[in-house]
VEXDREN-2710 file (C-alpha; in Angstrom, 1 decimal):
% VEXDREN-2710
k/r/px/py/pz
1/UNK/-128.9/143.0/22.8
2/UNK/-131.7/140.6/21.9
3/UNK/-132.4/137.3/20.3
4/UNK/-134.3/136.6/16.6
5/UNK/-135.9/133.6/16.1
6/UNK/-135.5/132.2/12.7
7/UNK/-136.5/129.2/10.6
8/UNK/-133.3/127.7/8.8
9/UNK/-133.7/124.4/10.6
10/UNK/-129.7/124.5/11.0
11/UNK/-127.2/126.4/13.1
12/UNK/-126.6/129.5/10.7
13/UNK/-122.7/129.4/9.8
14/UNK/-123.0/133.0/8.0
15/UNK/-125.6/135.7/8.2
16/UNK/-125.7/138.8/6.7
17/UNK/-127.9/141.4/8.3
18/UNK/-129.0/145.0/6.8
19/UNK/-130.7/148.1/8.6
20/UNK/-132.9/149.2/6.2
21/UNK/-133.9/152.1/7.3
22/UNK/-130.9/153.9/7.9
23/UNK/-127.8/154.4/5.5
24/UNK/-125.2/151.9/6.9
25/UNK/-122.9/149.0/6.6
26/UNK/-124.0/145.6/6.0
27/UNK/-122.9/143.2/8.9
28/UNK/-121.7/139.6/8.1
29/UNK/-121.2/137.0/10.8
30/UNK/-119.3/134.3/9.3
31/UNK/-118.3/131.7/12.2
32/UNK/-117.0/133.4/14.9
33/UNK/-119.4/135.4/17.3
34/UNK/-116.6/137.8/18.8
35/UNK/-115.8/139.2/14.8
36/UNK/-117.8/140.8/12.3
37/UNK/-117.3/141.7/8.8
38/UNK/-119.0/144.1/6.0
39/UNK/-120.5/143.0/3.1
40/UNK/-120.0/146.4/1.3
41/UNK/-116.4/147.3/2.1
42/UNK/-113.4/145.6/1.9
43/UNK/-112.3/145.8/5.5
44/UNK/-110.3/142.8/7.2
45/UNK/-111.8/141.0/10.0
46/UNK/-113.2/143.7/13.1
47/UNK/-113.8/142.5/16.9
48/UNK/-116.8/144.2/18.1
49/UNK/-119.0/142.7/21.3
50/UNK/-122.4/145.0/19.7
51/UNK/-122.8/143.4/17.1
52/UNK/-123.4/139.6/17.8
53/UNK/-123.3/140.3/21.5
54/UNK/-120.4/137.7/21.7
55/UNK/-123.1/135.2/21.6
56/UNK/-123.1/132.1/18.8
57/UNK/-126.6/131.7/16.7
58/UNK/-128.6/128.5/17.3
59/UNK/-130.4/126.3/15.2
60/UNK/-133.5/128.8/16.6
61/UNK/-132.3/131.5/17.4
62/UNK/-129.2/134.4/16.8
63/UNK/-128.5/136.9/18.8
64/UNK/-127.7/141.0/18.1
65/UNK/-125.8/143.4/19.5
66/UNK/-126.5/147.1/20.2
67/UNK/-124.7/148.5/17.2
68/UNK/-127.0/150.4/14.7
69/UNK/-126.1/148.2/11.7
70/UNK/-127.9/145.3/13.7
71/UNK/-130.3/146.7/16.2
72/UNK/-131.9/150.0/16.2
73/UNK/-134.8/151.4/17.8
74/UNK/-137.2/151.8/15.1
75/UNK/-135.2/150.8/12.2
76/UNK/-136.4/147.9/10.0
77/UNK/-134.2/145.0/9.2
78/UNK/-133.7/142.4/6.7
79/UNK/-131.4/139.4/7.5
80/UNK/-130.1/136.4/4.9
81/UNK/-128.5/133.1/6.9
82/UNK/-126.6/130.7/5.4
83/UNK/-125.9/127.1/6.4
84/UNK/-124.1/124.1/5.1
85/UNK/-126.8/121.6/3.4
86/UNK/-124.7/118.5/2.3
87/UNK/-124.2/118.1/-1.2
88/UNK/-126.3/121.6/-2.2
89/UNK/-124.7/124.4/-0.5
90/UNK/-121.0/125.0/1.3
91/UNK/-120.1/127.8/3.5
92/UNK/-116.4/127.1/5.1
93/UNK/-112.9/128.4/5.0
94/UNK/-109.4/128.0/3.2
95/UNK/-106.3/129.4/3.1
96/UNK/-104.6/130.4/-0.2
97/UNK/-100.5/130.8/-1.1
98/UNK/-100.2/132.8/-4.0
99/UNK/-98.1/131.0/-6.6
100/UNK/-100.0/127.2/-5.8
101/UNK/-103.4/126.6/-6.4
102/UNK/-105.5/125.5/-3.4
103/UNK/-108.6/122.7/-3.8
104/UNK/-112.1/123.4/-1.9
105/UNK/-113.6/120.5/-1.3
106/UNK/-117.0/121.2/-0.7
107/UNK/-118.6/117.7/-0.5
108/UNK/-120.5/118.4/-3.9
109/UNK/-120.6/115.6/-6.9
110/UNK/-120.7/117.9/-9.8
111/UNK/-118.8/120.6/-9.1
112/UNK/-120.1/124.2/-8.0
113/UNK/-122.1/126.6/-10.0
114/UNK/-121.8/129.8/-7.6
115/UNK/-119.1/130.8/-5.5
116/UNK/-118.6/134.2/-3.2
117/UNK/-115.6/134.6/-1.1
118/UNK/-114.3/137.1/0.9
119/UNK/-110.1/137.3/2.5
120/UNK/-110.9/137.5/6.3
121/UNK/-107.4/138.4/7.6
122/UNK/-106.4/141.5/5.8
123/UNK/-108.4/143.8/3.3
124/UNK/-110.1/142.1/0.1
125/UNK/-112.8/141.8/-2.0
126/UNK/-116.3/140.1/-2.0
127/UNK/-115.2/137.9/-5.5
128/UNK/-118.6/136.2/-7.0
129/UNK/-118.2/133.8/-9.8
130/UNK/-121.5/131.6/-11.1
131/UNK/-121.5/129.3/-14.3
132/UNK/-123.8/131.6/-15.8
133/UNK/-120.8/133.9/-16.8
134/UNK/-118.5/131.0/-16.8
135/UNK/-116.6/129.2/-13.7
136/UNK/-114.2/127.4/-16.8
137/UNK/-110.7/126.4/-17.1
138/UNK/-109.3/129.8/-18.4
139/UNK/-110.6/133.1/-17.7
140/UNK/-113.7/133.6/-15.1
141/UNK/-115.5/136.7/-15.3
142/UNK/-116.4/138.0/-11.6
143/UNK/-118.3/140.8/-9.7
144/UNK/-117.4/142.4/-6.5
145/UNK/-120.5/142.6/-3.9
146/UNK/-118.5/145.7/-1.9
147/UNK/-117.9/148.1/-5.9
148/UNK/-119.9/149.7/-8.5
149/UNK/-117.2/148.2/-10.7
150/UNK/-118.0/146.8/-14.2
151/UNK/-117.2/143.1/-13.9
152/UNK/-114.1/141.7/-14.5
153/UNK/-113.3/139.2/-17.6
154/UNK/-109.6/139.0/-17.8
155/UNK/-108.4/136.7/-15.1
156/UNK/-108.7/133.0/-14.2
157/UNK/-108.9/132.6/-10.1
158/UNK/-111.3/130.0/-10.2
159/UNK/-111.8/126.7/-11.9
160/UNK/-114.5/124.0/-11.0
161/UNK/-113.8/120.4/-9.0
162/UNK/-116.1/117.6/-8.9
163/UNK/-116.1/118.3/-5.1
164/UNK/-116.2/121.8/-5.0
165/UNK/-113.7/124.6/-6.9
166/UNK/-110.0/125.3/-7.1
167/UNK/-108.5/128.8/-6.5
168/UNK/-106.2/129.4/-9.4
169/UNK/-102.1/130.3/-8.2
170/UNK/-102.6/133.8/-9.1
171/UNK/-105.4/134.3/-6.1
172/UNK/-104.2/136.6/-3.6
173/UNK/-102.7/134.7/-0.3
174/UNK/-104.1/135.0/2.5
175/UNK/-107.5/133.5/4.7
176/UNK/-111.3/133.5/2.8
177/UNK/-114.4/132.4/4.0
178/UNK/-116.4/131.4/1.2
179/UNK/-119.6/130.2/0.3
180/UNK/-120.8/127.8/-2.6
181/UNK/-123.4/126.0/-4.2
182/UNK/-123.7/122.8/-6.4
183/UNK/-123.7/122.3/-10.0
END
């Protein structure tokens, strides 16, 4: 195990983290130091001491474990971290009931123009939606981040707030960490 120094200027609230030199997962911290999750499959929620070492990131510093998806000997890495930047950028949770639509409020004024989120507590995709293709009240076109899969154009799961976005009834239930950024 071993520290990383980086420059965010803010405790990193998600961090994905990539060998690059070797043919494996992506590893996603997303809040909860004991847990881990991949950015390329759709796996639930996994509790695994090697790969954050148990050990919560600092406004400095994070902290790796000894599995190879985060530390290898003579492997080269690349790391993205996220952080919460009020009224810009929102990573967080929710919960969703299929059937009822659930608000995010994100703390944003215009609404949000990119969205990826990912259900924590059993399998599910990485959904991406970005004005771009069209967050809109009807259908929302999406991409997975975890399948070669053509996008998808046929379904409304997301609409845009002011404050942030709503997750449309039809949204499989269940618990998503997300993370947005303004209009």
């Amino acid at each position: 195990a071993r520290t990383i120094s980086h420059n965010l200027g803010a405790v990193p609230e998600m961090m994905w983290v990539k060998n690059r030199s070797d043919s494996v997962d992506w590893a996603v911290y997303y809040g909860d130091a004991t847990d881990y999750l991949k950015l390329n499959t759709d796996a639930a929620t996994a509790d695994d001491n090697t790969y954050w070492n148990d050990t919560a990131p600092t406004s400095t510093v994070f902290t790796i474990g000894s599995d190879d998806d985060v530390n290898k000997n003579n492997s080269n890495y690349i790391a993205y971290l996220f952080a919460t930047l009020a009224g810009i950028s929102k990573v967080g949770t929710f919960s969703h009931t299929n059937g009822s639509s659930t608000d995010v409020d994100c703390g944003f004024s215009s609404g949000s123009s990119f969205v990826i989120a990912k259900r924590t507590d059993s399998t599910g995709d990485w959904y991406v939606w970005d004005t771009t293709r069209g967050i809109v009240s009807g259908n929302d076109p999406y991409t997975l981040l975890n399948s070669d899969a053509a996008e998808v154009t046929n379904t409304d799961y997301i609409d845009t707030l002011s404050s942030g976005f709503q997750i449309a009834s039809g949204f499989t239930t269940g618990d998503y960490i997300f993370y947005a950024i303004a209009a």
